[in-house]
VOGUDREN-364102 format. One record per residue (C-alpha): x, z, y; residue number from 1. Coordinates in nm, 2 decimals. Layout:
N
     xx     zz     yy   i
      X      Z      Y NUM
...
//
This chain:
539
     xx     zz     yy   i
  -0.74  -0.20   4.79   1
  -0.54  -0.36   4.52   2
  -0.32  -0.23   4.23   3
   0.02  -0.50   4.23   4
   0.27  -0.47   3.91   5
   0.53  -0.66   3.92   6
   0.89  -0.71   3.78   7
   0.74  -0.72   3.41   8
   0.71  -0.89   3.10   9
   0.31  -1.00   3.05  10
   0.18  -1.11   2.76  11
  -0.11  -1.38   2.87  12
  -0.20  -1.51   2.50  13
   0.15  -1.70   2.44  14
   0.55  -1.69   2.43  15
   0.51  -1.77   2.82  16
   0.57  -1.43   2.96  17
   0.44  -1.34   3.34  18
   0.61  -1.09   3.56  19
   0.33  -0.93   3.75  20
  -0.06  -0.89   3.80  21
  -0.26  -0.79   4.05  22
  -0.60  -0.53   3.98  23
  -0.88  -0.52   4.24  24
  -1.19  -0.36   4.16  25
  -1.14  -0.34   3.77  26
  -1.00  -0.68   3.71  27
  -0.74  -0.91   3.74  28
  -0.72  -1.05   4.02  29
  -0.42  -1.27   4.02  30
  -0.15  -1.31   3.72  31
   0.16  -1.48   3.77  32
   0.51  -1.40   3.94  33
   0.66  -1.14   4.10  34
   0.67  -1.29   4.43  35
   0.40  -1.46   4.50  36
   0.18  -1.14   4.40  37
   0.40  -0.98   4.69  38
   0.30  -1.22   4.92  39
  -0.12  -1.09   4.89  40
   0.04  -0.79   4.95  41
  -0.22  -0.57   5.23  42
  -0.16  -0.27   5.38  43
  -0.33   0.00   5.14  44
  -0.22  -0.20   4.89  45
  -0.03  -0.01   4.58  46
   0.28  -0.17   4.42  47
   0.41  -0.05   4.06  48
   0.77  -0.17   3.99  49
   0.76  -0.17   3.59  50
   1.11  -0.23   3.58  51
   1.06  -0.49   3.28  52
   0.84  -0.33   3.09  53
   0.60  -0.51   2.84  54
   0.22  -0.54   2.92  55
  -0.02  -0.62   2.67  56
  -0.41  -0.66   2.72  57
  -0.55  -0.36   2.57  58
  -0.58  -0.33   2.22  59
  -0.90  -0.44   2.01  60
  -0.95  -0.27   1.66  61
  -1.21  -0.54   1.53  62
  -1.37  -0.30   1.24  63
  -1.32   0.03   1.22  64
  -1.52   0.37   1.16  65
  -1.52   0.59   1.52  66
  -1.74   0.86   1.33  67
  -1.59   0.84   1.00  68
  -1.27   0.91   1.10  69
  -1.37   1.17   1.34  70
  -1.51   1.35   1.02  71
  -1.16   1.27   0.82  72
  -1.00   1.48   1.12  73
  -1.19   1.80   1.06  74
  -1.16   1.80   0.68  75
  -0.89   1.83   0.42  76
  -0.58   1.51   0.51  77
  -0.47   1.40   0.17  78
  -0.29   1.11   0.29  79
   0.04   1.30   0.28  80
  -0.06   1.43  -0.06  81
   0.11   1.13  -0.24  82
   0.37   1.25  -0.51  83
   0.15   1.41  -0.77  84
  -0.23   1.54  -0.84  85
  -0.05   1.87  -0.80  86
   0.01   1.77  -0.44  87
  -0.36   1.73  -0.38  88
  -0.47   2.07  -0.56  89
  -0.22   2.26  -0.34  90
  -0.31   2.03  -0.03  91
  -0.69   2.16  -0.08  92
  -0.61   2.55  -0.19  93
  -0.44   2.56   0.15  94
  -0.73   2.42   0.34  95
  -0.95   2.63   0.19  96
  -0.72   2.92   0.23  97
  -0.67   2.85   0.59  98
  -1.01   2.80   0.68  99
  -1.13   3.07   0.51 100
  -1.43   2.89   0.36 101
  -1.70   3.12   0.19 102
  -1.81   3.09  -0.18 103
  -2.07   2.83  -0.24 104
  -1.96   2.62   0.07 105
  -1.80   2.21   0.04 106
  -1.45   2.16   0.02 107
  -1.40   1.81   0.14 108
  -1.07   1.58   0.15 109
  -1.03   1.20   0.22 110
  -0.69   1.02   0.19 111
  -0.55   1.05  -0.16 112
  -0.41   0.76  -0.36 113
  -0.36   0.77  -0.72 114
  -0.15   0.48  -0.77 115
   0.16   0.62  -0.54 116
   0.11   0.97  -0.78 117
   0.43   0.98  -1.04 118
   0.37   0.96  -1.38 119
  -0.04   0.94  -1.48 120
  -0.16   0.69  -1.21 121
  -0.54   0.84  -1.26 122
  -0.81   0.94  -1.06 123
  -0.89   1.29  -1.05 124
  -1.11   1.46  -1.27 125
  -1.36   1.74  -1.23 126
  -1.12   1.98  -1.46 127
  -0.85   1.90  -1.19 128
  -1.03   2.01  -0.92 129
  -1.14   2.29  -1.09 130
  -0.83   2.45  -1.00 131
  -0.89   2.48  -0.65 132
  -1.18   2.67  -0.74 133
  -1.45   2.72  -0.96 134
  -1.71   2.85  -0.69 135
  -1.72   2.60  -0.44 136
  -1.86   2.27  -0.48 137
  -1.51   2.01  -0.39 138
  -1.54   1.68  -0.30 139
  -1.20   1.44  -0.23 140
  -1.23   1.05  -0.11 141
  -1.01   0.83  -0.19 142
  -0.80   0.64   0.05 143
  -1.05   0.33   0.09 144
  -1.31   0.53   0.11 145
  -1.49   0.34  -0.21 146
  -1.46   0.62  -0.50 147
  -1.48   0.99  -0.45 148
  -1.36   1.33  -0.72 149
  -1.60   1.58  -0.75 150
  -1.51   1.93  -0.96 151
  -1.78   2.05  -1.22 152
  -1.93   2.33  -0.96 153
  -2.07   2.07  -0.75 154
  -2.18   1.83  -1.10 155
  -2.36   2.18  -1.16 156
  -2.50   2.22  -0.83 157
  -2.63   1.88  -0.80 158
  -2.77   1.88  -1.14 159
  -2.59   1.56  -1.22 160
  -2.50   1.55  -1.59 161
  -2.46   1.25  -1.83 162
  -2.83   1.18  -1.86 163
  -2.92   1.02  -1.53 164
  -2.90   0.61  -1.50 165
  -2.60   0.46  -1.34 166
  -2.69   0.30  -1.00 167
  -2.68  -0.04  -0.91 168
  -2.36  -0.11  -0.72 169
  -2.21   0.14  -0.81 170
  -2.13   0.41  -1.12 171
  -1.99   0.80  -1.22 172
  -1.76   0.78  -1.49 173
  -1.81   0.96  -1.84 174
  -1.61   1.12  -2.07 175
  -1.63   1.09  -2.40 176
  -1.88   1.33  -2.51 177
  -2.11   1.16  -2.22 178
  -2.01   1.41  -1.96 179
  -1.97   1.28  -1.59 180
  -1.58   1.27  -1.52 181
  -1.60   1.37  -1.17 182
  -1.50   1.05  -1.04 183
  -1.82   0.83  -0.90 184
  -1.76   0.47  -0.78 185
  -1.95   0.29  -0.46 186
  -2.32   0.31  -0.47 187
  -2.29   0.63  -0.69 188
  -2.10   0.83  -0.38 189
  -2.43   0.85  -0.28 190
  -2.55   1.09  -0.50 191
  -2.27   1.36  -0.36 192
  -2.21   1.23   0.02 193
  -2.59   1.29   0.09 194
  -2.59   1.66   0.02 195
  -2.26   1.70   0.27 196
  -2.35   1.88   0.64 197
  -2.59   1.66   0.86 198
  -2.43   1.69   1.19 199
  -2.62   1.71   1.50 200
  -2.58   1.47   1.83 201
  -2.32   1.72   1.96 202
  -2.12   1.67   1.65 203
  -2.12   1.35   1.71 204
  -1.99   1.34   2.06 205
  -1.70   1.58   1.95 206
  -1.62   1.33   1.67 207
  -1.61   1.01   1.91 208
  -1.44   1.18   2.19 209
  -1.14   1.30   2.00 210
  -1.10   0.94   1.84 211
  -1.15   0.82   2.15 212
  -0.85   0.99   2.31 213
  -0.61   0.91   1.99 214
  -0.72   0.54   2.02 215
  -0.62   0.52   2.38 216
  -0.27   0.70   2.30 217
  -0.24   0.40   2.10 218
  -0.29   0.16   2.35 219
  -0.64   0.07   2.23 220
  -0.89   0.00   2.45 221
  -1.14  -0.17   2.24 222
  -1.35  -0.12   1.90 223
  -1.57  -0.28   1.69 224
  -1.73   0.01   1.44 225
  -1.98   0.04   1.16 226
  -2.12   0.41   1.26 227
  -2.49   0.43   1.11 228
  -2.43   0.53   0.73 229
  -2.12   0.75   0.78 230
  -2.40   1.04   0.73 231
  -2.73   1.03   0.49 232
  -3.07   1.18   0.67 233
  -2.89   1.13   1.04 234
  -3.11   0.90   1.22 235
  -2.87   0.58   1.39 236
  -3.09   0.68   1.69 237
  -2.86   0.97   1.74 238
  -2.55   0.75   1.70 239
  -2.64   0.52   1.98 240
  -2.73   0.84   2.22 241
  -2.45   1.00   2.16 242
  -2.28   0.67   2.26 243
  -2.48   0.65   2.56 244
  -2.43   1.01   2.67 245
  -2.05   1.00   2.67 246
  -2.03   0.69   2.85 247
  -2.27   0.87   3.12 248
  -2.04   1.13   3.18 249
  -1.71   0.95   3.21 250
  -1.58   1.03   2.84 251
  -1.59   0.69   2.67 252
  -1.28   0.51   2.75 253
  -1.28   0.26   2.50 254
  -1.52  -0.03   2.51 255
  -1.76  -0.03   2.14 256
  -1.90  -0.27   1.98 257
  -2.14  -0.12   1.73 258
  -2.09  -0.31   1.38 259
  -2.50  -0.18   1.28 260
  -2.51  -0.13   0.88 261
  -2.86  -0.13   0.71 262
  -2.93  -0.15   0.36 263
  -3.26  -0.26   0.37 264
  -3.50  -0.50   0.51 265
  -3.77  -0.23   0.63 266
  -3.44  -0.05   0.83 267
  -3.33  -0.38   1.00 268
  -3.67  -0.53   1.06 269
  -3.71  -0.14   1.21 270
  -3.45  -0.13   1.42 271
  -3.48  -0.56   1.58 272
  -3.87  -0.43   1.63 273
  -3.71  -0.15   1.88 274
  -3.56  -0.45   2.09 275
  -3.20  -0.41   1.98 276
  -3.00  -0.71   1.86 277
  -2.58  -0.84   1.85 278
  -2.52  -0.81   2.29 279
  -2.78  -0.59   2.37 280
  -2.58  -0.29   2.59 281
  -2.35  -0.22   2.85 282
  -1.97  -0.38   2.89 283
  -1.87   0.01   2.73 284
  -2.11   0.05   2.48 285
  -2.34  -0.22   2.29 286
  -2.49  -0.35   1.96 287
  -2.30  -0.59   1.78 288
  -2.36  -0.76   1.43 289
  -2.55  -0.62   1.13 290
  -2.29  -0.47   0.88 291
  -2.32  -0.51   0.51 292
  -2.10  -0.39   0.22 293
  -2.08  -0.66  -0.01 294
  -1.85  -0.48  -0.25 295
  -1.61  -0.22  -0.29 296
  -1.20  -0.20  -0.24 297
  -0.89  -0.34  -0.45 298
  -0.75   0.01  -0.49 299
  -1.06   0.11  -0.66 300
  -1.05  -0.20  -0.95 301
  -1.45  -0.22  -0.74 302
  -1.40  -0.52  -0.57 303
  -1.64  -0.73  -0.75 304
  -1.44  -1.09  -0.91 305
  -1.53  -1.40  -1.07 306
  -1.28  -1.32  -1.31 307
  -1.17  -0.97  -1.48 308
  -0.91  -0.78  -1.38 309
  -0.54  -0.87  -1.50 310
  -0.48  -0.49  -1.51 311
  -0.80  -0.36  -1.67 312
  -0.94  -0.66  -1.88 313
  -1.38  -0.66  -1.92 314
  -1.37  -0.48  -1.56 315
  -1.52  -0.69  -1.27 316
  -1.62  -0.43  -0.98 317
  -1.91  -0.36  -0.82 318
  -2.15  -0.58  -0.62 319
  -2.34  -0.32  -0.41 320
  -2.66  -0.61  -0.33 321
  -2.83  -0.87  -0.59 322
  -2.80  -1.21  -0.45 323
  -3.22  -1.18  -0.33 324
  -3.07  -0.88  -0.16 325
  -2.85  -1.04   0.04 326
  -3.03  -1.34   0.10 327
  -3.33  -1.13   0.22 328
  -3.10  -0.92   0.50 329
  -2.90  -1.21   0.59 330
  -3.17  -1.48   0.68 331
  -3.37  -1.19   0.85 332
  -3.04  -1.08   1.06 333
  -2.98  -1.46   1.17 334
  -3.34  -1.56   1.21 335
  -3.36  -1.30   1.47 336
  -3.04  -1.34   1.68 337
  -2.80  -1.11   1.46 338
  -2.45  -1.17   1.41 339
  -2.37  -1.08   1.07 340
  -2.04  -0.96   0.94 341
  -2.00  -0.87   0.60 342
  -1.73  -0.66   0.37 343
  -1.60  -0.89   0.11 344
  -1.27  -0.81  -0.07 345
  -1.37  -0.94  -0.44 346
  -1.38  -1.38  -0.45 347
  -1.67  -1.26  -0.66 348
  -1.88  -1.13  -0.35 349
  -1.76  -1.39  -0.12 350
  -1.96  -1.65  -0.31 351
  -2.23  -1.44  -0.34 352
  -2.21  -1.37   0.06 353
  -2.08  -1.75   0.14 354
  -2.43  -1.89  -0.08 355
  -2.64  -1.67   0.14 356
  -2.45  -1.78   0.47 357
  -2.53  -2.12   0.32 358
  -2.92  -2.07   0.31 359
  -2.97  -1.85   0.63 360
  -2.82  -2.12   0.84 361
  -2.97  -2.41   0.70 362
  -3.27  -2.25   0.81 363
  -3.20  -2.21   1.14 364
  -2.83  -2.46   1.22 365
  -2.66  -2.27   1.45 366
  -2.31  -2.35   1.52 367
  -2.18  -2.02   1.74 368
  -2.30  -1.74   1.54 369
  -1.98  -1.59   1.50 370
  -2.07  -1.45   1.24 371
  -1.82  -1.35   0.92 372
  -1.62  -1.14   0.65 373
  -1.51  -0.84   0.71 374
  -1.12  -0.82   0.51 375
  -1.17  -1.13   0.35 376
  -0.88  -1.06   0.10 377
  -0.89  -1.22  -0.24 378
  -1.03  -1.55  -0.16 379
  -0.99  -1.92  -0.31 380
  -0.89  -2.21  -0.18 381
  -1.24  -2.37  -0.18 382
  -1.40  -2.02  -0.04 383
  -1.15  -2.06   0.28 384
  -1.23  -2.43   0.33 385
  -1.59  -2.30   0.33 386
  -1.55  -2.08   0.57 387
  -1.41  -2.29   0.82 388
  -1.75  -2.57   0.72 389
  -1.95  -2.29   0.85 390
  -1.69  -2.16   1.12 391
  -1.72  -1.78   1.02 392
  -1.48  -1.55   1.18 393
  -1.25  -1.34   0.99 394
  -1.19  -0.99   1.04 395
  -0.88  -0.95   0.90 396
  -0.65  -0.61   0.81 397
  -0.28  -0.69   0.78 398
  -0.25  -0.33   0.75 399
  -0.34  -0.35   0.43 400
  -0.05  -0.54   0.30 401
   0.12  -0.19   0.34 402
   0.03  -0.10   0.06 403
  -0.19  -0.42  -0.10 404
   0.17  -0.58  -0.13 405
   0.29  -0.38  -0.47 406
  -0.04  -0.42  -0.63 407
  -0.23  -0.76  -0.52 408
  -0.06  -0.94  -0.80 409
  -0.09  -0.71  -1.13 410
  -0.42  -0.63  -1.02 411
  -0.59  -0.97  -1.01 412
  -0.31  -1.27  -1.17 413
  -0.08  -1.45  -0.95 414
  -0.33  -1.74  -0.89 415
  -0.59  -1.56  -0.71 416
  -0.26  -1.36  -0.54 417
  -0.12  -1.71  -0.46 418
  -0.44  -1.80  -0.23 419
  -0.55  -1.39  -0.12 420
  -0.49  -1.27   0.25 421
  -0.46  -1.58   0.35 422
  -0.48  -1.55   0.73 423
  -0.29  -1.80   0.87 424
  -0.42  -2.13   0.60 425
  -0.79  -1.93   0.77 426
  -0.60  -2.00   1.13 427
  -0.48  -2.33   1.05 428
  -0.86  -2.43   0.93 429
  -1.02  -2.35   1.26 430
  -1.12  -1.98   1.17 431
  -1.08  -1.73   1.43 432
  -0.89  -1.43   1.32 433
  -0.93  -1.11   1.46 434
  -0.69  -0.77   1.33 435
  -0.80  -0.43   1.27 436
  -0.71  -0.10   1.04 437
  -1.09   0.01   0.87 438
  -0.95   0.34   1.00 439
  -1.00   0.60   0.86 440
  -0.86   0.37   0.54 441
  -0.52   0.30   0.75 442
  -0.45   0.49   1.11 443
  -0.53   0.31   1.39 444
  -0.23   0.17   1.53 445
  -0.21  -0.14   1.62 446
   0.16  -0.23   1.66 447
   0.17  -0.12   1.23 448
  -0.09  -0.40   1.17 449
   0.11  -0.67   1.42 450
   0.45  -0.60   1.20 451
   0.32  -0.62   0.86 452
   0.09  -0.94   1.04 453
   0.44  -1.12   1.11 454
   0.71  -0.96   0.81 455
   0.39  -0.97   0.54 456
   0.60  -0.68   0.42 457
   0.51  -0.30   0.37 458
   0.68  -0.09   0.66 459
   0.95   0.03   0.38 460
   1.00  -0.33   0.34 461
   1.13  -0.24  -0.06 462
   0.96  -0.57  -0.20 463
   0.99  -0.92  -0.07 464
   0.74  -1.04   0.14 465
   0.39  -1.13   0.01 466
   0.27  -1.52   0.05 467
   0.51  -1.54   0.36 468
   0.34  -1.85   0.42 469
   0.03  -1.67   0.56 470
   0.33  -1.53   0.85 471
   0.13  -1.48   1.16 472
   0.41  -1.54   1.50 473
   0.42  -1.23   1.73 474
   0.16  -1.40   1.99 475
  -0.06  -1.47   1.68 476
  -0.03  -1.12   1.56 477
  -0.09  -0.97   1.94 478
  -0.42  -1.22   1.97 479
  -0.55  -1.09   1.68 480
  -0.52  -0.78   1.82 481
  -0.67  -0.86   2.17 482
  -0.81  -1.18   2.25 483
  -0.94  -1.23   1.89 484
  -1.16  -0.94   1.87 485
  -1.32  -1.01   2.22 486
  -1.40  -1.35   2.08 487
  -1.56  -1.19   1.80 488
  -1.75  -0.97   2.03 489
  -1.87  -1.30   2.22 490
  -1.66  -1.13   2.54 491
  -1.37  -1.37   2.54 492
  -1.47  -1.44   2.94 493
  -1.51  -1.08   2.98 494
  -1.23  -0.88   2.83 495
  -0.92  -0.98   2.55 496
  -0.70  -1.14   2.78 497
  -0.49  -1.04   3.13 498
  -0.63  -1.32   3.28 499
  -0.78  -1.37   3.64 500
  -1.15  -1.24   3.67 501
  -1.17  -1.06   3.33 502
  -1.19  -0.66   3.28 503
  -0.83  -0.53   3.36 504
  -0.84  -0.33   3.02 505
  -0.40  -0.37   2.93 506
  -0.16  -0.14   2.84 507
   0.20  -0.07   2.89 508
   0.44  -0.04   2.64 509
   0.82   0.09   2.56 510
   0.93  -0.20   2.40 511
   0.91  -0.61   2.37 512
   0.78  -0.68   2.07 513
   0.90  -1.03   2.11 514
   1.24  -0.88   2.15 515
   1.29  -0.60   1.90 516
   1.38  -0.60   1.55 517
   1.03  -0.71   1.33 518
   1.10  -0.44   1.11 519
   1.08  -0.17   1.41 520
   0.77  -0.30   1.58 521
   0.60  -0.02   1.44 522
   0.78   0.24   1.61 523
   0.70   0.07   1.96 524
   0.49   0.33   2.12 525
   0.20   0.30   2.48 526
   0.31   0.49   2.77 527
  -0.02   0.40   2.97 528
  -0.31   0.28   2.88 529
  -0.59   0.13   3.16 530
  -0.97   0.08   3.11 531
  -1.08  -0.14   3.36 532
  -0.78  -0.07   3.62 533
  -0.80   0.30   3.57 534
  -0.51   0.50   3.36 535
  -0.69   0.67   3.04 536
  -0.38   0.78   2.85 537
  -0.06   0.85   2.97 538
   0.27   0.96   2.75 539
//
């Protein structure tokens, strides 16, 4: 028995739109017109009129955090908090109000950013926080996830005071009387996030099973996702079985491609020991690249540079790994059939992660690793080039140009600017370019990241666009989004595309982006969503 949609508009990886498909058995089998799909019409045959409507192949997020942002659902949402620090207190004294939570307990938030705050642009300090209260230890995140507040209960708790050594890769600012701030930076996160709530396998499932369903109300039908060190002291074990259990019982409707972060060699050299390595897994659930942080986020000022900040002169960021350090995990990740993708905002870091992409493959020459950088956003003009020498893929985020846009510039001069998020020169090169959000860092909606891809404007489109060179077209934009990401998945034969014989993973949408305004193709919205032929969200 086959599914037959005909009468609309199909998006098969260019301006050429298709008016119908044909689904048997989970994939397409047939795409082209309306009437000649009618023809291989049988009797218990099914025929959908879409009466126009546009079909994309389902939506691939190509890095983003499943479990992290299942955790940002269940705590304190400061991304509305924007106007003021005041905002945030009273944001956090009504969680805590409403959820009643007992003396002694953490008060966590994620989503705050200090630079859209009027007047004093500053991160928050322990005083601050203080007056949400003095008896329970408080914790906020910052939007990119790379510096965190904490409020003196939990300095006192923790025993943290201005005597302990700064980390590498990271740091906890002091006042001046040698106090620790309340703000900590990168590596030093570590030294609150470990002593948050360890949450158990069923946690876990709970967390990926309510992304899950916003994802696929989105139109998203794919992920790539760095899951192992959202939590200290939880064992990646559990990760993968709580993967493994939802797909058993019908409740994984997006296809995962687990982006697996370790930190150190033992971990990796662990974990390659246990059999697993980048493909190992089912078409719903499987291992992809090693992860690494290579440095922190723009927001922060802890993107590590060559230079020093225009806006903060003497500051460079943070580089969370020596060069050995890198080195070390790269060459053991590659010489062992790894894929390797690695964060890289800072130019800084990307030579550092570019020097030991260098080495590793020399070792062992090996033209389709598709391996790459993760947001590759302040780069050079001899870094790109580079890239394309050693055909690394680039995950890119032209979300971040929502808000990236008003800052890029008087954070690190107008030459870097001039050469930074420079997706379409990466294009152009021979790069492949895949699209995501970093979700929880921006919510994961595709269509957002596919406008700002084309306008290189923020959404409120108050500034004019940034480097409009680096314009992606709309079948650019919606590639990056589909058939990009299953190339960086090594599944370009499998899934990515509405073409014959691949996974019939597509959704349907209430709008052409091809025909409506650029500035509204955020608002364009999924009415269905299908995994493999079969309807997983429906508006």
């Amino acid at each position: 028995m086959k599914e037959i949609y005909i009468n609309a508009k199909v998006f098969t990886g260019d301006d050429n739109l298709k008016s119908a498909f044909i689904v048997e058995n989970g994939v397409f089998a047939y795409v082209g017109n309306t009437e000649d799909a009618l023809l291989k019409k049988e009797n218990n045959d099914t025929v959908f009129d879409l009466d126009g409507k546009f079909v994309s192949p389902g939506f691939i997020d190509s890095h983003m955090h499943i479990i992290n942002y299942g955790h940002a659902l269940e705590i304190c949402d400061l991304i509305n908090a924007t106007s003021s620090i005041d905002d945030v207190i009273n944001a956090m004294i009504a969680f805590k109000n409403e959820k009643n939570i007992p003396d002694g307990e953490w008060i966590i938030g994620r989503g705050f950013n200090q630079d859209c705050f009027s007047g004093a642009k500053e991160l928050p300090t322990r005083q601050q926080l203080d007056r949400v209260s003095t008896t329970h230890p408080i914790s906020i995140t910052r939007s990119c996830g790379h510096c965190l507040s904490v409020n003196t209960k939990a300095l006192e708790m923790l025993g943290i005071d201005g005597s302990l050594p700064q980390p590498y890769g990271g740091q906890f600012d002091l006042d001046e009387n040698g106090y620790p701030t309340g703000v900590f930076r990168d590596a030093a996160m570590d030294m609150i996030q470990t002593h948050f709530i360890t949450p158990t396998k069923a946690d876990f499932k709970r967390m990926i099973e309510r992304v899950v369903k916003k994802l696929n109300s989105l139109g998203v039908t794919g992920v790539h996702t760095d899951d192992f060190c959202v939590f200290d002291k939880v064992d990646y074990e559990d990760v993968i079985s709580a993967y493994k259990e939802l797909e058993a019982e019908g409740k994984l409707t997006v296809r995962v491609n687990e982006q697996s972060q370790f930190v150190k060699p033992d971990a990796l050299k662990g974990f390659l020991s246990k059999g697993y390595k980048t493909g190992v897994g089912t078409d719903l659930f499987k291992i992809g690249p090693l992860k690494l942080l290579g440095d922190g986020s723009l927001g922060a000022r802890t993107a590590f540079l060559t230079g020093e900040y225009a806006d903060q002169p003497g500051e460079k960021g943070l580089a969370i790994f020596t060069q050995e350090e890198l080195d070390e995990l790269i060459e053991i990740a590659h010489l062992n059939g790894m894929q390797i993708a690695v964060h890289c905002i800072g130019d800084g870091v990307l030579d550092m992660v570019l020097s030991s992409y260098e080495r590793a493959f020399a070792l062992a020459p090996e033209r389709d690793h598709r391996s790459g950088i993760v947001h590759v956003q302040l780069t050079r003009k001899d870094q790109l080039e580079k890239m394309a020498n050693m055909h690394l893929h680039a995950y890119a985020q032209t979300a971040f140009l929502d808000y990236d846009a008003y800052i890029v510039e008087s954070r690190v001069g107008k030459e870097l600017a001039d050469t930074s998020y420079a997706f379409h020169t990466l294009k152009t090169l021979g790069c492949h370019v895949s699209n995501g959000t970093d979700c929880p860092v921006e919510i994961p909606n595709p269509l957002r990241g596919i406008q700002i891809a084309v306008t290189r404007m923020p959404l409120k489109e108050d500034i004019p666009p940034y480097n409009p060179h680096e314009r992606m077209t709309i079948s650019e934009a919606l590639n990056s989004y589909t058939a990009e990401g299953a190339y960086a998945s090594f599944d370009e034969n499998k899934k990515g595309s509405i073409k014959e014989g691949l996974l019939a993973d597509f959704v349907i949408l209430d709008a052409n982006p091809f025909e409506a305004k650029t500035n509204e193709i955020h608002k364009i919205k999924a009415l269905k969503t299908y995994l493999g032929g079969k309807i997983v969200y429906e508006a």
